[in-house]
N, C-alpha and C positions, 0 to 999 in steps of 0.2 A: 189263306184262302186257297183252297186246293183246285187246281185246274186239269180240265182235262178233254180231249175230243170226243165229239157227240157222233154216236154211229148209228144208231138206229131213233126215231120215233113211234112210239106206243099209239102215242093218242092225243089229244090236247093240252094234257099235262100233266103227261109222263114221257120218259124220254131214256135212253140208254148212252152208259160210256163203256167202257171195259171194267171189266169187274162189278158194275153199280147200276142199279136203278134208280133213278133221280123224281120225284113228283112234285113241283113247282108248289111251294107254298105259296096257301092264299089265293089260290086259282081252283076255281068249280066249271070245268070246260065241262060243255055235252060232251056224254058217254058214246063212244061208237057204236053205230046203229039208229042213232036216234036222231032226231034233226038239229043240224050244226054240228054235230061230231066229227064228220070228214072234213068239212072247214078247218076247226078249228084245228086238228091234224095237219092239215095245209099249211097253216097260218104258223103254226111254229115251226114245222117242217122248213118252209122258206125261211125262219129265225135263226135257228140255229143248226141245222144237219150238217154236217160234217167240219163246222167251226170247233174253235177252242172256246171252252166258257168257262168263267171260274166259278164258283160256289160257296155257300154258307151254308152247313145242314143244321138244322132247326129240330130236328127230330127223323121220327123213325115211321112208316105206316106199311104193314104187309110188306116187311122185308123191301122197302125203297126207302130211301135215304130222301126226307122230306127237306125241301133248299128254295134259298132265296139264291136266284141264278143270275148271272151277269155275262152277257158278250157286247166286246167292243165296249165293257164300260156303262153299258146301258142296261135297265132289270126286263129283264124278260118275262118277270111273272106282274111288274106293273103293265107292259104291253100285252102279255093274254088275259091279264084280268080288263082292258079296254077293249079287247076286241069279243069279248064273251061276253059282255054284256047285253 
């Protein structure tokens, strides 16, 4: 499971490390712009930004590396799929 630190967030579930763009499998955040989209930015923003996170990529979508993501042990895409609901 490949790890690595998180340096930039996109949007609600998308997110950057070096080299890679990562989009949280299984997570349908609002789109920025739209309502809850700066939340949900927030919401992972405070999850993971500048942590180590490991990953599992699942696939591929518009050049981002689609993943089940983990920091501290815990999914990340099970906690934005709770808070976007």
């Amino acid at each position: 499971m490949p790890k690595a630190r998180v340096t930039q967030i996109v949007d609600g579930d998308t997110f950057k490390i070096p080299r890679k763009v990562i989009r949280l499998a299984n997570v349908d955040a609002p789109e920025m712009g739209t309502r809850g989209g700066s939340q949900a930015k927030t919401d992972l923003k405070d999850m993971i930004k500048g942590k180590t996170i490991s990953y599992t990529p699942v696939g591929k979508s518009y050049n981002r590396v689609v993943a089940q993501v983990k920091v501290a042990g815990k999914s990340v895409n099970q906690a934005m799929r709770n808070k976007v609901r």
